[in-house]
NUDOTOR-417517 format. One record per residue (C-alpha): residue in three letters; x, y, z; chain; residue number from 1. Coordinates in nm, 4 decimals, m for minus. Example, Ala and Ser with C-alpha at 12.3 -4.5 7.8 and 13.67 -1.06 7.14 Angstrom:
<node resn="Ala" x="1.2300" y="m0.4500" z="0.7800" chain="A" resi="1"/>
<node resn="Ser" x="1.3670" y="m0.1060" z="0.7140" chain="A" resi="2"/>
***
This chain:
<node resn="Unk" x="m7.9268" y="3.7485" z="m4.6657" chain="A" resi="1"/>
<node resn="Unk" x="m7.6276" y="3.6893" z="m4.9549" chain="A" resi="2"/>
<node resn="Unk" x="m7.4213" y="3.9441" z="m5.0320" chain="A" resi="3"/>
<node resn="Unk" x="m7.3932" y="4.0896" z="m5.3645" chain="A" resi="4"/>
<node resn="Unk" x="m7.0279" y="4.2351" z="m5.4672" chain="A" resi="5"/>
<node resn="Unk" x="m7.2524" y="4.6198" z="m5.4568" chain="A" resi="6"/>
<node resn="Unk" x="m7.3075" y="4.5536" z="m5.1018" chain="A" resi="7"/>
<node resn="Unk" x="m6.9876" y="4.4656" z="m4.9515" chain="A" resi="8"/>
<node resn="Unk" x="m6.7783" y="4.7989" z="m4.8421" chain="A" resi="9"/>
<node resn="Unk" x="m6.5456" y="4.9263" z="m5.0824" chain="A" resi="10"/>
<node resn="Unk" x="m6.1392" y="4.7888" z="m5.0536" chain="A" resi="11"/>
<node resn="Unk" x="m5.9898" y="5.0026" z="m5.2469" chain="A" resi="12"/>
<node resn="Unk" x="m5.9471" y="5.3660" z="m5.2476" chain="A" resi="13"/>
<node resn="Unk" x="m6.2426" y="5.5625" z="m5.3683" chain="A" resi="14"/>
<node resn="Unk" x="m6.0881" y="5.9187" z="m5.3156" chain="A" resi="15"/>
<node resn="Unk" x="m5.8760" y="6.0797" z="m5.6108" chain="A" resi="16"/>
<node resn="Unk" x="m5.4678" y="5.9859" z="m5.5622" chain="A" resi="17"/>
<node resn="Unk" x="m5.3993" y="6.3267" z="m5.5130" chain="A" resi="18"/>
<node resn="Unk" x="m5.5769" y="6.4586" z="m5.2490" chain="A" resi="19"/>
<node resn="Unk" x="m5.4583" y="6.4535" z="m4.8965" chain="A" resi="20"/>
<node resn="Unk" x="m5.7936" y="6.3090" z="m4.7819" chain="A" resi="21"/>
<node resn="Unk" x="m5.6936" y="6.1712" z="m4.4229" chain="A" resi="22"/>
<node resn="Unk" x="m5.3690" y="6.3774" z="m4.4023" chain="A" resi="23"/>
<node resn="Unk" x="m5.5776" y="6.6899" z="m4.4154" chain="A" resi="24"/>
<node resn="Unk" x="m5.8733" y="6.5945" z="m4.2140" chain="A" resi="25"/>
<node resn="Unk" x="m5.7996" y="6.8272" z="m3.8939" chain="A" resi="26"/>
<node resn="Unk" x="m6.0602" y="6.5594" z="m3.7298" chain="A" resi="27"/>
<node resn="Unk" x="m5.8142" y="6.2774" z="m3.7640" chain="A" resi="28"/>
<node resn="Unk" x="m5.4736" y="6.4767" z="m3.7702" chain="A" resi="29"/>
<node resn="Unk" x="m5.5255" y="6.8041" z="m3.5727" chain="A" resi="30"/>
<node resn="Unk" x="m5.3149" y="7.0947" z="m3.6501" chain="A" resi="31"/>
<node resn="Unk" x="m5.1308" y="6.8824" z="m3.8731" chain="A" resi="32"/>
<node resn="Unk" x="m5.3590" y="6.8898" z="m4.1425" chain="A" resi="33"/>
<node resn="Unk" x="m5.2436" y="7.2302" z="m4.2650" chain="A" resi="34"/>
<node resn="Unk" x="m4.9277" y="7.0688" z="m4.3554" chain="A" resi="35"/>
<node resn="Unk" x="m5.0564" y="6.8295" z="m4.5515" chain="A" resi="36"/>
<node resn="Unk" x="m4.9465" y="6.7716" z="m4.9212" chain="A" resi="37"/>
<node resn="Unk" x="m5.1187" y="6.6988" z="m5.2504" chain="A" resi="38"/>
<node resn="Unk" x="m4.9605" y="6.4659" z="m5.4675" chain="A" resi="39"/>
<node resn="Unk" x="m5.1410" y="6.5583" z="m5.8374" chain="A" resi="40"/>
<node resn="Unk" x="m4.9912" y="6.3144" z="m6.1318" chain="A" resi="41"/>
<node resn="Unk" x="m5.1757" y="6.4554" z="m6.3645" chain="A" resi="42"/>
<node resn="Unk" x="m4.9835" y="6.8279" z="m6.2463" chain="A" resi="43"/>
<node resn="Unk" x="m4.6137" y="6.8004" z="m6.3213" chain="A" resi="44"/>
<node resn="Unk" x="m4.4517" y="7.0471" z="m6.0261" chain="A" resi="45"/>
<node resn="Unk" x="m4.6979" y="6.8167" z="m5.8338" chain="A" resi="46"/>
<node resn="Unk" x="m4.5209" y="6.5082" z="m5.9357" chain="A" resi="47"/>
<node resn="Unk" x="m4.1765" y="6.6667" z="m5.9044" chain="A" resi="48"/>
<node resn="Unk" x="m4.2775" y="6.7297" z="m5.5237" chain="A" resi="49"/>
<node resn="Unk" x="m4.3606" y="6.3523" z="m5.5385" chain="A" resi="50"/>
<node resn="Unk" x="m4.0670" y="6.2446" z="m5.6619" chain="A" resi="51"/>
<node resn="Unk" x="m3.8544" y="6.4692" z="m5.3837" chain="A" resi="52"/>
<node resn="Unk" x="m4.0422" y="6.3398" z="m5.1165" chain="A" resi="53"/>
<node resn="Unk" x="m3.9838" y="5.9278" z="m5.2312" chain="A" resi="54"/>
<node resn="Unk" x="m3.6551" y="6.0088" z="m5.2285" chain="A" resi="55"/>
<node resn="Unk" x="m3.6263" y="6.1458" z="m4.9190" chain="A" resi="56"/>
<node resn="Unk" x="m3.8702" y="5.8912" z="m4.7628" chain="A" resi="57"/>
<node resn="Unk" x="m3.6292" y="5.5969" z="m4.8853" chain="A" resi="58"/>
<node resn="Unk" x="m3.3725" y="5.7698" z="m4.7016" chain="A" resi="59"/>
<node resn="Unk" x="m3.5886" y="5.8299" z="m4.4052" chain="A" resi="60"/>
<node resn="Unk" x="m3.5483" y="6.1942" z="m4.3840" chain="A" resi="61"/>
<node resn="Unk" x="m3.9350" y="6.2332" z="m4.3706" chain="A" resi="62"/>
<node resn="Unk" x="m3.9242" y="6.0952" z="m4.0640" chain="A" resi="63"/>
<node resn="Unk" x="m4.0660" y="5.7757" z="m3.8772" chain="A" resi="64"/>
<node resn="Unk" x="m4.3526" y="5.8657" z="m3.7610" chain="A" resi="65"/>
<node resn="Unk" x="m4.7213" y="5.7484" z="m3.9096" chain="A" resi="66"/>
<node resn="Unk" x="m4.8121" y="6.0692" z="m4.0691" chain="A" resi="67"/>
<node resn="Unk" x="m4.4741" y="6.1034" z="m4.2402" chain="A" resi="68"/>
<node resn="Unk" x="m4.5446" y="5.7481" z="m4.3685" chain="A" resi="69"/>
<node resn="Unk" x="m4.8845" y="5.8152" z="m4.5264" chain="A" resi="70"/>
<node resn="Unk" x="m4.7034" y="6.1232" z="m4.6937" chain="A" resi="71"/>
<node resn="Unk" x="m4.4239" y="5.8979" z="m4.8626" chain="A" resi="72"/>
<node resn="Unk" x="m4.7080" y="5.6204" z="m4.9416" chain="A" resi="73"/>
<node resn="Unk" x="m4.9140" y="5.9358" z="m5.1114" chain="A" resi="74"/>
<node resn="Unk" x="m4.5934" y="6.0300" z="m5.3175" chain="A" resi="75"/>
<node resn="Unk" x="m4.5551" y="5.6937" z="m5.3864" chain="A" resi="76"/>
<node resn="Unk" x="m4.9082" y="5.6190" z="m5.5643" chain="A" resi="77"/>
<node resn="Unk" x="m4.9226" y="5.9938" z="m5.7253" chain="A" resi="78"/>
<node resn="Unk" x="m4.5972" y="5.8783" z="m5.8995" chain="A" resi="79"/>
<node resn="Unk" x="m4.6829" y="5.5211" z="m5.9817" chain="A" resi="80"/>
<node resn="Unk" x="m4.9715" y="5.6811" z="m6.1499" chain="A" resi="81"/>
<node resn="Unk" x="m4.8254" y="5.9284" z="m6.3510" chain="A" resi="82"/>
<node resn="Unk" x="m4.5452" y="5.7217" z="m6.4755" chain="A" resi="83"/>
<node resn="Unk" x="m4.7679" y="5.4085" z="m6.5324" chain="A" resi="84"/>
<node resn="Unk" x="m4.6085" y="5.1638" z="m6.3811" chain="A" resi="85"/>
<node resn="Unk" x="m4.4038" y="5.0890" z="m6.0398" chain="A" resi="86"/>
<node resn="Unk" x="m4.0853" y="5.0323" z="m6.2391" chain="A" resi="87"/>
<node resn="Unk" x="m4.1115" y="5.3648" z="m6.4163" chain="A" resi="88"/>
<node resn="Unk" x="m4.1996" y="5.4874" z="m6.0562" chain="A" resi="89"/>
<node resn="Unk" x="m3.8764" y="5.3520" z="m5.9338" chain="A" resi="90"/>
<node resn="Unk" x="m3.6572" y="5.4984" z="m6.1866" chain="A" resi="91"/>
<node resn="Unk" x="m3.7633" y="5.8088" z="m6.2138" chain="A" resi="92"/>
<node resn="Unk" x="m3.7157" y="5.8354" z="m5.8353" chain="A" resi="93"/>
<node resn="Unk" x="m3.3393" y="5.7055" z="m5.8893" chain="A" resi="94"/>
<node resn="Unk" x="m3.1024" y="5.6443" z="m5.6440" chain="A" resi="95"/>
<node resn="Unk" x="m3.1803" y="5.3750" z="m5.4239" chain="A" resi="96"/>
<node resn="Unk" x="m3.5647" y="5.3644" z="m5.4679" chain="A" resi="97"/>
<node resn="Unk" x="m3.6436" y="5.0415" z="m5.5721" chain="A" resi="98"/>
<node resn="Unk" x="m3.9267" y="4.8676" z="m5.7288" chain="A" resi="99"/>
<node resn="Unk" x="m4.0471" y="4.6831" z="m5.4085" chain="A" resi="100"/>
<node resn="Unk" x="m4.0257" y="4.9667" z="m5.1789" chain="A" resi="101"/>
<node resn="Unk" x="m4.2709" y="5.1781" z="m5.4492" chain="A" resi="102"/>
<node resn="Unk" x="m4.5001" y="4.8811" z="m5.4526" chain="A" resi="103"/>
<node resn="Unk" x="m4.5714" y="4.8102" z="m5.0828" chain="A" resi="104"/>
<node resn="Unk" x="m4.6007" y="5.1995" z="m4.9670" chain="A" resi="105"/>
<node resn="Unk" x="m4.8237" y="5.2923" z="m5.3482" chain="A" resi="106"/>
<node resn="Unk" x="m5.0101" y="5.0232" z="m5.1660" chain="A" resi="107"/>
<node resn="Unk" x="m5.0477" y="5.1459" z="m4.8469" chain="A" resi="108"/>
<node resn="Unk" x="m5.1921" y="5.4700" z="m5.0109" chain="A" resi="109"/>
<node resn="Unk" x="m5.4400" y="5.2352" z="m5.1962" chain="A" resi="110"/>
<node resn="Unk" x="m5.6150" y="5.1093" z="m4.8943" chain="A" resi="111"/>
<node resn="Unk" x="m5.9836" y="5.1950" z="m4.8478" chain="A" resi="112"/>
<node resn="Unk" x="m6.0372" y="5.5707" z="m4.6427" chain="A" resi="113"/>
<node resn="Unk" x="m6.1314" y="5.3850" z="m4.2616" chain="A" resi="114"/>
<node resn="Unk" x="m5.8023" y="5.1578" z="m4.2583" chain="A" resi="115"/>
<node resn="Unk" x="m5.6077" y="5.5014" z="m4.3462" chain="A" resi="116"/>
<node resn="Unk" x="m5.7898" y="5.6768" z="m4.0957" chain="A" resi="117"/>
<node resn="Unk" x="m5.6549" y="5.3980" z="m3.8348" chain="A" resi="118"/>
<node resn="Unk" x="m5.2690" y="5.4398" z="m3.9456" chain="A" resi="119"/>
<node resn="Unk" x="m5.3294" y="5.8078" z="m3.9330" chain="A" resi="120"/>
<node resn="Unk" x="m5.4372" y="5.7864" z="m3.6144" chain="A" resi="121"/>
<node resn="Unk" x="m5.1828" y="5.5626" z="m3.5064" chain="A" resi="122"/>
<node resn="Unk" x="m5.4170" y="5.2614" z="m3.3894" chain="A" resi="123"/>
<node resn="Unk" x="m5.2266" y="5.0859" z="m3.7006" chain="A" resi="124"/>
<node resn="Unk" x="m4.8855" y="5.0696" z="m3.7433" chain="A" resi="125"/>
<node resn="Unk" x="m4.7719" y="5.1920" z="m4.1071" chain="A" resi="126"/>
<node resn="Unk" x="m4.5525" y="4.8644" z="m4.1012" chain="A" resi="127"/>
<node resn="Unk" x="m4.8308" y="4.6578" z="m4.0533" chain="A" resi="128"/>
<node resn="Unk" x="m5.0783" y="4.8227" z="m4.3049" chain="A" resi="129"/>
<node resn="Unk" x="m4.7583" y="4.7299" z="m4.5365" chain="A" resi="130"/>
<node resn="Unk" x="m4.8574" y="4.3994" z="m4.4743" chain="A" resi="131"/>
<node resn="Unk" x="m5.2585" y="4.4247" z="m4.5190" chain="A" resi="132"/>
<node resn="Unk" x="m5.2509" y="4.5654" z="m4.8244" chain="A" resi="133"/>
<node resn="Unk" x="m5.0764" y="4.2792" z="m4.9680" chain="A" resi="134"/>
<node resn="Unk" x="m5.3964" y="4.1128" z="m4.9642" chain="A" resi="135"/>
<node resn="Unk" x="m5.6904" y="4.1688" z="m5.1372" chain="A" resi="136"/>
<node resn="Unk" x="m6.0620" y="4.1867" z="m5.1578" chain="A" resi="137"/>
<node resn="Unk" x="m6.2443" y="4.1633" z="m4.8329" chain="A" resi="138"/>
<node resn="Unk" x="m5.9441" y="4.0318" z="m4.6348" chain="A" resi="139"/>
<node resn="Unk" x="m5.7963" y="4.4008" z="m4.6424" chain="A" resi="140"/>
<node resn="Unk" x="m6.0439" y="4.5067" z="m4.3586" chain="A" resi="141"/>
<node resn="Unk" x="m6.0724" y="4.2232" z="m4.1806" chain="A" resi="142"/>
<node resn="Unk" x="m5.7765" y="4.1635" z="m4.1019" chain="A" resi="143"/>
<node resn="Unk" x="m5.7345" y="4.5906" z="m4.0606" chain="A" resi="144"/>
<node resn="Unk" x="m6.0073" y="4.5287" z="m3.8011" chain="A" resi="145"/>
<node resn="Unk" x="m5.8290" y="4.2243" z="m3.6584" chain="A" resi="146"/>
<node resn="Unk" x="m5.5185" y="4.3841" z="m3.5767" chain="A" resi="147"/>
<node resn="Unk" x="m5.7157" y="4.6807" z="m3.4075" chain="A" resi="148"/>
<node resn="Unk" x="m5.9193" y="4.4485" z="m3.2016" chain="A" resi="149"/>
<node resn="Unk" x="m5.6509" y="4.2013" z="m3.0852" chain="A" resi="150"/>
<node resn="Unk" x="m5.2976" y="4.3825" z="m3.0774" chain="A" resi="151"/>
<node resn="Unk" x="m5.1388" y="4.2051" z="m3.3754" chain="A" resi="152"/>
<node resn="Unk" x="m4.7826" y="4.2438" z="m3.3871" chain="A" resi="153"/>
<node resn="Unk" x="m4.6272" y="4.3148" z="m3.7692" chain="A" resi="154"/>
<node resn="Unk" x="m4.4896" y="4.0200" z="m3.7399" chain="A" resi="155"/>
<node resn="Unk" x="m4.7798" y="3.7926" z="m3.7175" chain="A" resi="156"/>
<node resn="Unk" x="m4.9632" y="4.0248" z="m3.9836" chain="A" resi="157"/>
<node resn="Unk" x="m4.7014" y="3.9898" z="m4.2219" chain="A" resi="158"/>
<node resn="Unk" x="m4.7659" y="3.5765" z="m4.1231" chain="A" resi="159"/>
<node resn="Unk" x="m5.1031" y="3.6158" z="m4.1712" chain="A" resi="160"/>
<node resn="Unk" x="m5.0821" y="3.7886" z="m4.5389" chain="A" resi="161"/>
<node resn="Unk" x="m4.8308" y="3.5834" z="m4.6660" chain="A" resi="162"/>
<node resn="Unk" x="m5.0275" y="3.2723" z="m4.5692" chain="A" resi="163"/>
<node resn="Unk" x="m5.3577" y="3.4154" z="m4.7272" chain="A" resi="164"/>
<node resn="Unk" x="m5.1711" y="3.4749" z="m5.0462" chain="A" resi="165"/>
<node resn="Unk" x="m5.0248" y="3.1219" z="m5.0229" chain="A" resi="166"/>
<node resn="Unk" x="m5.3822" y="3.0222" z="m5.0886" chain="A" resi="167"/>
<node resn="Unk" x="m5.4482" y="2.9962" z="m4.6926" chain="A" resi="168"/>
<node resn="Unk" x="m5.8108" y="3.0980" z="m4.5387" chain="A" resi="169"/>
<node resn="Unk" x="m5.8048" y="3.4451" z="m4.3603" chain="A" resi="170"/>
<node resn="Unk" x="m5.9499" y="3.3028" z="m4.0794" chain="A" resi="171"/>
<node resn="Unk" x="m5.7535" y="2.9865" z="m4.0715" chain="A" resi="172"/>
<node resn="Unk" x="m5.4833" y="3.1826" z="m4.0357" chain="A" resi="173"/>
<node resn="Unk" x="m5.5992" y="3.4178" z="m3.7695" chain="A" resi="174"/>
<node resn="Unk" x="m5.7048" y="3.1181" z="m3.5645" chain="A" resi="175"/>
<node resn="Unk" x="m5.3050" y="3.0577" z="m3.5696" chain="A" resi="176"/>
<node resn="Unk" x="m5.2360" y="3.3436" z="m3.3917" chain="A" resi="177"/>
<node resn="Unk" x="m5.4750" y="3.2991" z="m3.1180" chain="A" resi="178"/>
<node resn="Unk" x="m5.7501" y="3.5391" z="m3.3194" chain="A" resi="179"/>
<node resn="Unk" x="m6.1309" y="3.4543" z="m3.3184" chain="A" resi="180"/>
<node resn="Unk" x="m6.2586" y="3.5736" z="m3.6627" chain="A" resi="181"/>
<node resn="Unk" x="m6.5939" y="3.8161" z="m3.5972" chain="A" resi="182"/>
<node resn="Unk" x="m6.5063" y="3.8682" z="m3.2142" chain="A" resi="183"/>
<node resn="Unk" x="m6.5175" y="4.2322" z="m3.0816" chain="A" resi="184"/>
<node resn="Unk" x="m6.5467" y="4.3397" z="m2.7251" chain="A" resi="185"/>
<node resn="Unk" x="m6.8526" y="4.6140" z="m2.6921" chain="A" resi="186"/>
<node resn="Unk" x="m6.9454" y="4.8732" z="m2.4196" chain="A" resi="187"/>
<node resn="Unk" x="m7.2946" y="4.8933" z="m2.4009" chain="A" resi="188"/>
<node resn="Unk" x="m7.4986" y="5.1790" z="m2.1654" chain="A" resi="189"/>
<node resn="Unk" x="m7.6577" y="4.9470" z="m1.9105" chain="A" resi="190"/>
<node resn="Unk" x="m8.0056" y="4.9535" z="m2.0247" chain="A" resi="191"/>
<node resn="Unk" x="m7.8819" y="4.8572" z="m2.3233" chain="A" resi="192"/>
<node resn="Unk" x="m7.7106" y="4.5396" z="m2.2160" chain="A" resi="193"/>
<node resn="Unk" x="m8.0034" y="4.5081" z="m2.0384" chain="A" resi="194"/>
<node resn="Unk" x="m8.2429" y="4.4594" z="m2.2951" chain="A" resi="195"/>
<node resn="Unk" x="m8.0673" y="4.2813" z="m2.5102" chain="A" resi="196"/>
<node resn="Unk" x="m7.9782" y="3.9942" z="m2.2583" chain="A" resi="197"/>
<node resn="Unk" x="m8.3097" y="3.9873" z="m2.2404" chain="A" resi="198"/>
<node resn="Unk" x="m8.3771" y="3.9308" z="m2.5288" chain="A" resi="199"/>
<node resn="Unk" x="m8.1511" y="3.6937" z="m2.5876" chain="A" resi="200"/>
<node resn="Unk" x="m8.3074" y="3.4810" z="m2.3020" chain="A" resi="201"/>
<node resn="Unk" x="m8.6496" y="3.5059" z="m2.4300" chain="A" resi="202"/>
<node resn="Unk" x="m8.5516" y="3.3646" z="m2.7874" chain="A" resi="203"/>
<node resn="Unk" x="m8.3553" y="3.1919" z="m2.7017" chain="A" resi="204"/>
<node resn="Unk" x="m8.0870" y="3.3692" z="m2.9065" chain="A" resi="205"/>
<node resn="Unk" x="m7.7039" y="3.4704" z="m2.8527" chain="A" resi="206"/>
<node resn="Unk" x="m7.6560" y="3.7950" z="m2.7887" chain="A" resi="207"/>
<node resn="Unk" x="m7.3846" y="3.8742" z="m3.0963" chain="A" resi="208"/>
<node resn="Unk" x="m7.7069" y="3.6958" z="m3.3348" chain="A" resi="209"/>
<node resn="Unk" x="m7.8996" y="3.9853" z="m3.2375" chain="A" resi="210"/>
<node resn="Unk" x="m7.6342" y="4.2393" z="m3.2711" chain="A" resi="211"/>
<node resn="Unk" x="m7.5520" y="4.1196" z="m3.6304" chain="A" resi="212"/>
<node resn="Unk" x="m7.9264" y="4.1028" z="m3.7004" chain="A" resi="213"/>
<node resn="Unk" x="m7.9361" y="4.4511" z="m3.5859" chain="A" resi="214"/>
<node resn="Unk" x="m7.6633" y="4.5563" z="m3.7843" chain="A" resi="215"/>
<node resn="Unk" x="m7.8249" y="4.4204" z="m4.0819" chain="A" resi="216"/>
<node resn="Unk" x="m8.1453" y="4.5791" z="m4.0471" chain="A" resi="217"/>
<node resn="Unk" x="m7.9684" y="4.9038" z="m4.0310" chain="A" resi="218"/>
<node resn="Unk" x="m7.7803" y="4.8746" z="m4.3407" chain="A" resi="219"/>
<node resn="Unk" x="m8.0808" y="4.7717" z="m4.5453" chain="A" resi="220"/>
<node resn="Unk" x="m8.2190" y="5.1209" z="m4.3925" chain="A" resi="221"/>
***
């Protein structure tokens, strides 16, 4: 079956800038999600707030951890939208805020909701969803999914996005770091894995063929 563009999953974020979607999902963060922050920049005490909170992320005094980070990419992106532009971002923020840094975390904030859900949850690191949403398109969750299913370092993510954007294939490059494009471990119940080795013997058929058939059929559903 090819894929139209309406068919692949979104890579982008679909949710309004302002709204602490993941941050205040007490299923993902727990208590934590009382604290959580809007970032409006289209409400200027909102974007004031924003701009506080950049500043103090630069510095570090939101602290290190991932749901800190997610706040300082959301003030990012609330005020790269309401001044229109990642330089305006940066000087309105002053101090040492600088373009670059306003870029990569607005990014972060940009990725589509189940890669945030990841960082919020700490499977990814913020530092290395720095580094995924450098690239674009399809190669955003794939290699999100790549890092969760094969313990990535950031280094070798950063490796892998800067050779994608050098023009490099996604899964050329994941090959280079010892990374089988598609591969995923599963957990079946035992009638389950049952059945479908059986299956698989009687057609003749390997088991992750049936799977992805599977899969298929339930998304045209």
């Amino acid at each position: 079956m090819t894929e139209t563009p309406d068919d692949l999953p979104p890579t982008d974020r679909e949710s309004p800038v302002g709204e602490p979607v993941i941050r205040g999902d007490e299923r993902v963060v727990g208590d934590h999600a009382a604290d959580a922050v809007s970032f409006d920049p289209d409400d200027p005490e909102r974007v004031a707030a924003a701009v506080d909170a950049v500043r103090r992320f630069e510095r570090g005094e939101l602290g290190d951890d991932h749901l800190a980070m997610l706040r300082g990419a959301a003030a990012c992106a609330a005020l790269v939208r309401a001044e229109q532009s990642y330089t305006a971002a940066a000087e309105r923020a002053g101090g040492d805020v600088t373009v670059p840094f306003i870029r990569k975390w607005a990014r972060v904030h940009d990725l589509p909701q189940p890669v945030r859900r990841h960082v919020a949850l700490g499977h990814i690191p913020p530092t290395a969803a720095k580094h995924i949403a450098r690239v674009s398109g399809d190669a955003r969750l794939r290699l999100a999914w790549a890092v969760l299913d094969n313990d990535l370092t950031v280094r070798q993510v950063r490796r892998v996005a800067s050779d994608v954007n050098d023009g490099r294939s996604l899964d050329d490059a994941l090959r280079e770091h010892g990374v089988t494009p598609g591969e995923l471990t599963l957990t079946l119940p035992p009638d389950a894995y049952r059945d479908l080795r059986r299956r698989a013997a009687m057609t003749d058929t390997a088991p992750g063929d049936i799977v992805a058939d599977a899969l298929d059929d339930f998304r045209d559903d």
